[in-house]
C-alpha positions as CSV (number, residue, x, y, z in Angstrom):
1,X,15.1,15.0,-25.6
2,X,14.7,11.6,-23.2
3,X,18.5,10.9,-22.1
4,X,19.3,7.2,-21.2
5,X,18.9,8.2,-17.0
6,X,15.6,9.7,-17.4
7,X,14.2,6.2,-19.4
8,X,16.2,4.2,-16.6
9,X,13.9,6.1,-14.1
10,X,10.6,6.0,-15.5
11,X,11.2,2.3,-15.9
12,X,12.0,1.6,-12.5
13,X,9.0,3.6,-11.3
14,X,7.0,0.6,-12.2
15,X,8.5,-1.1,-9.5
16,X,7.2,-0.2,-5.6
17,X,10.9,-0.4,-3.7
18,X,12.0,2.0,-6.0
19,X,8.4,4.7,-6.1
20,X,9.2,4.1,-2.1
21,X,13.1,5.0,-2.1
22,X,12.7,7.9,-4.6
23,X,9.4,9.3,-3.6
24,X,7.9,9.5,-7.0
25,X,4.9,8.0,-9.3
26,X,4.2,8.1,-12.9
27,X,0.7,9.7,-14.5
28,X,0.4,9.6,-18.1
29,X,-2.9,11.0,-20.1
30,X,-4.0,14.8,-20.3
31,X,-6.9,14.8,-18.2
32,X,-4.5,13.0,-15.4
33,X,-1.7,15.0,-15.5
34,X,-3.5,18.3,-15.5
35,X,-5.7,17.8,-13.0
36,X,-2.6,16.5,-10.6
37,X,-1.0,19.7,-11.3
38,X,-4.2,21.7,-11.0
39,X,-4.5,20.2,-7.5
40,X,-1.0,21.2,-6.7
41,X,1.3,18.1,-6.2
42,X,4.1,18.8,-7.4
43,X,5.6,17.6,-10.5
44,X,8.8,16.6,-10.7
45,X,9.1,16.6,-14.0
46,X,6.5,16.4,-17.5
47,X,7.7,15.4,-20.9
48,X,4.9,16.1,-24.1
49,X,5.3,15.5,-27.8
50,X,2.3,18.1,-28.5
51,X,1.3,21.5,-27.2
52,X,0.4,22.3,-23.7
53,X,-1.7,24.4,-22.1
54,X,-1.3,27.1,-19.7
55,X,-1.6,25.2,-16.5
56,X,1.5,23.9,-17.5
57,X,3.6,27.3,-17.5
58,X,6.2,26.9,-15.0
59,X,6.4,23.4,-15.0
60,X,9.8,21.3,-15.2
61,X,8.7,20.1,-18.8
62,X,10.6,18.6,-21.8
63,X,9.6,17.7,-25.3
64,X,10.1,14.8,-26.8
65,X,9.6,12.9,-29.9
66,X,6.2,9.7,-30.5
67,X,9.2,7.1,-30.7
68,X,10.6,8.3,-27.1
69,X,7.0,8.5,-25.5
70,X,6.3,5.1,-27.1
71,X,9.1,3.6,-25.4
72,X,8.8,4.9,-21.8
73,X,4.9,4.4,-21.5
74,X,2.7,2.1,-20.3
75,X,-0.3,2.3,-21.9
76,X,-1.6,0.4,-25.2
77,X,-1.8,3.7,-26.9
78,X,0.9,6.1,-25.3
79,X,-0.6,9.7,-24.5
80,X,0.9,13.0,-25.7
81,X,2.2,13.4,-22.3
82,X,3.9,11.7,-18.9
83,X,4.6,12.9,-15.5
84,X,6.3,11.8,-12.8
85,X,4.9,13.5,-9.6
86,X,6.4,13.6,-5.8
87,X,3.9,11.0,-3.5
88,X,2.0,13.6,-1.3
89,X,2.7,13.2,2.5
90,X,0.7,10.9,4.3
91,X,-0.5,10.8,8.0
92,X,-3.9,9.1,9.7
93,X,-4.0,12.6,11.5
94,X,-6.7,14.3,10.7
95,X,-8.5,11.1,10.3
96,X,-10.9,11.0,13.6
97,X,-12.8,14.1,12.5
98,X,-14.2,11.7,9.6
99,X,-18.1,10.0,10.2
100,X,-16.6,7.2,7.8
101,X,-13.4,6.0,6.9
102,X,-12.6,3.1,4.2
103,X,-10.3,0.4,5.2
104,X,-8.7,-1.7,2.0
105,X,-7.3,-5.0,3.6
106,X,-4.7,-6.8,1.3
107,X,-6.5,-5.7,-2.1
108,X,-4.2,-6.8,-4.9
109,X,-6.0,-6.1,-7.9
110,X,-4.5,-2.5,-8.9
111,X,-8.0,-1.7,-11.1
112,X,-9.9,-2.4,-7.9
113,X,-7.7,-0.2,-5.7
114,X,-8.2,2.4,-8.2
115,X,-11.6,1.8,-8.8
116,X,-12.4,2.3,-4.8
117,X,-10.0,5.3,-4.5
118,X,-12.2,7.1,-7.6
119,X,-15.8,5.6,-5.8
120,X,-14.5,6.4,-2.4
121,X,-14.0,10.4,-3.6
122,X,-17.1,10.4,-4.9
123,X,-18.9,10.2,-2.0
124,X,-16.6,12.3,-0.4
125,X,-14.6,9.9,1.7
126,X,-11.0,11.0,1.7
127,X,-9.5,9.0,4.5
128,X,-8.2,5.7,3.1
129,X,-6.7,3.2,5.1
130,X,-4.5,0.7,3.8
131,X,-3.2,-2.9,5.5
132,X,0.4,-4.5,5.2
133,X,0.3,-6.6,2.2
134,X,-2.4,-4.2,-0.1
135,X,-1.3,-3.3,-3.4
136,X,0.5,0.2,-3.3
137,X,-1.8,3.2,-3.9
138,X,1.2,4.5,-6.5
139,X,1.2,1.8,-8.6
140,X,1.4,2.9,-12.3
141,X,-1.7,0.9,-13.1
142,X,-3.9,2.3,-9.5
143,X,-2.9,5.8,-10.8
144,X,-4.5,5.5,-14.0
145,X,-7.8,3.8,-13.3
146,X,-8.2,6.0,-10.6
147,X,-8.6,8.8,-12.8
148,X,-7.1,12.0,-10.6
149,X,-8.6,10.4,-7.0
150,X,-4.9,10.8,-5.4
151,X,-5.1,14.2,-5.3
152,X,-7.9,14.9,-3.3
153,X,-7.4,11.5,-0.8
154,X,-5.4,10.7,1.7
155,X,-4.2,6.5,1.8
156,X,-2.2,5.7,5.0
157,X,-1.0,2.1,5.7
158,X,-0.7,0.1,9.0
159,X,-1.1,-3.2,10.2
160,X,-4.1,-4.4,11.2
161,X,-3.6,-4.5,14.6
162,X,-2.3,-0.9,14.8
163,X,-5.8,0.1,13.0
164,X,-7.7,-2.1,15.6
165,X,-6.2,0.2,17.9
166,X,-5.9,3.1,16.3
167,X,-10.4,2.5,15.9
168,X,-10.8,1.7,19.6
169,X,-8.7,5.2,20.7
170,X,-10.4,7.5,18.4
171,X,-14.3,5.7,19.4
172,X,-14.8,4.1,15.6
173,X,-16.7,0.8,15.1
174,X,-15.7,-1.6,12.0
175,X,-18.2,-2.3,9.8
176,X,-16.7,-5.9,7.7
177,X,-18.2,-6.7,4.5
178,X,-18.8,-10.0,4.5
179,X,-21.0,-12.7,3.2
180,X,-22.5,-13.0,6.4
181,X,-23.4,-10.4,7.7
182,X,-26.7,-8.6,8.4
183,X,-28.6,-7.1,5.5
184,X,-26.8,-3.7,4.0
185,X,-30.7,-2.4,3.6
186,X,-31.7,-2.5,7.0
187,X,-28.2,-2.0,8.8
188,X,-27.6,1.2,11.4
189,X,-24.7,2.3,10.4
190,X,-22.7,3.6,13.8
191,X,-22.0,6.9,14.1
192,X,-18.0,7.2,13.3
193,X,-17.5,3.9,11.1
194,X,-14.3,2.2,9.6
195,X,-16.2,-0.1,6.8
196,X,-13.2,-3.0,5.7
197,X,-13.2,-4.4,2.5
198,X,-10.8,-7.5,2.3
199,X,-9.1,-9.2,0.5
200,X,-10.2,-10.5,-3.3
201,X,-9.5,-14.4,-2.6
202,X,-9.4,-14.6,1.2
203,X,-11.9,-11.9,2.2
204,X,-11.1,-9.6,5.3
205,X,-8.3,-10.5,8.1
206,X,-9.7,-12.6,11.1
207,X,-8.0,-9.9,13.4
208,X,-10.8,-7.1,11.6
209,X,-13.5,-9.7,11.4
210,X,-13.3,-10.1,15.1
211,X,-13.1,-6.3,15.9
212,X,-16.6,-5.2,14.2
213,X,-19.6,-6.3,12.9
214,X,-20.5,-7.8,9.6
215,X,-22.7,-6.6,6.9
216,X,-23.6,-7.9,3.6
217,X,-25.1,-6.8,0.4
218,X,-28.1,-9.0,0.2
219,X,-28.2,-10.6,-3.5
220,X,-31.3,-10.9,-5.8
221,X,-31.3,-13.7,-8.0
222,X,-29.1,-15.8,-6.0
223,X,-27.8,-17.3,-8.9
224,X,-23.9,-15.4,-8.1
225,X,-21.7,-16.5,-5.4
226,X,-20.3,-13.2,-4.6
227,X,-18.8,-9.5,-6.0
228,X,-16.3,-8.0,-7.2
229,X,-15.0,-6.0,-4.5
230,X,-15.0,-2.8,-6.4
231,X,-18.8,-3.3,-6.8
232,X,-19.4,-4.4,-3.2
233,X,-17.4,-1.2,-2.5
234,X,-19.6,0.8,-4.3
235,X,-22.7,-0.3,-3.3
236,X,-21.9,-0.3,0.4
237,X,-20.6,3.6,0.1
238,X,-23.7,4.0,-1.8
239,X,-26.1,2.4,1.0
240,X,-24.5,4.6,3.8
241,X,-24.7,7.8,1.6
242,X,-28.1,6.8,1.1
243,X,-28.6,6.3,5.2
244,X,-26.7,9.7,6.3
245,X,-29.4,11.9,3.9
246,X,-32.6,10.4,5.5
């Protein structure tokens, strides 16, 4: 059974002063939820309306009824199941032993922050760093379209000024994409690299523009003014995979 306390706190989960004060998120969907708990963060509690599986056993979990899961979710089409997890610990230690690290500067859009979270673990890179002012990596709607990425990542949030120092004590070069910059194809990617996405609108801050050096993804047709930043993500991750395997 869903009491009235347990509604009031999912709901407020979907707001980021309260995920911060409590410590919690919200995962909902099968796949999600068991691979969280396969991965070992801890859940603090998992309500169902069908069967589970074993992974499950030992769990804090509660059944309740399709009307109850369809008021707490939210998704289009609620899933037979929702978690809310404790927010693994945090900390940019551990971060200088990385050849690449991503820096997200003020993205809003929660699909693109998921989006690079789940591209970023593909190519392995684990160590994401976050600026004041960037959507939080917790966010009901990050979690889900990052399909299971915060389990295996670590996001850590600064201001930009603490990262600028933060790159220049640990010996890492910034690597800005920008619209101006030098050719992705043909660029010599530095040995320990912080590559900076910015902003959707304004595009990275002028603090990180001035600390590194600009690349760009060259375009084709010409015909576009820019990309997505979840695409220019991608292909950027993509191009220095690409240059680490020659």
């Amino acid at each position: 059974m869903l009491t009235k306390n347990a509604e009031k706190l999912i709901r407020s989960l979907t707001y980021r002063k309260n995920r911060k004060k409590t410590g919690l998120f919200v995962a909902e969907g099968m796949k999600l939820v068991r691979d969280f708990v396969s991965a070992g963060i801890s859940a603090h509690i998992v309500y169902y309306t069908d069967e589970l599986d074993a992974v499950f056993k030992g769990e804090n979990v509660v059944k309740i009824s399709a009307s109850e899961m369809k008021s707490i979710t939210a998704l289009d089409t609620p899933s037979p199941i929702l978690a809310l997890f404790e927010q693994p610990k945090s900390s940019s230690k551990g971060f200088e032993k990385d050849s690449l690290i991503l820096l997200l500067d003020r993205i809003q859009d929660p699909g693109n922050m998921g989006t690079l979270l789940r591209t970023a673990l593909w190519y392995d890179v684990k160590s994401i760093a976050t600026t004041e002012g960037t959507v939080d990596v917790f966010s009901p709607k990050v979690v889900q379209s990052s399909m299971g990425a915060h389990a295996h990542v670590n996001a850590v949030q600064k201001d930009e000024l603490d990262w600028v120092h933060w790159a220049k004590k640990n010996g890492y070069t910034f690597v800005i994409a920008d619209m101006e910059g030098e050719s992705a194809r043909d660029f010599s990617w530095p040995a320990k690299t912080i590559l900076v996405l910015g902003n959707e609108g304004q595009g990275p801050s002028q603090i990180l523009k001035a600390a590194g050096n600009a690349v760009t993804i060259p375009a084709v047709s010409g015909k576009m003014e820019s990309l997505n930043v979840a695409v220019s993500g991608a292909t950027l991750l993509y191009q220095y995979a690409a240059s680490i395997d020659v």
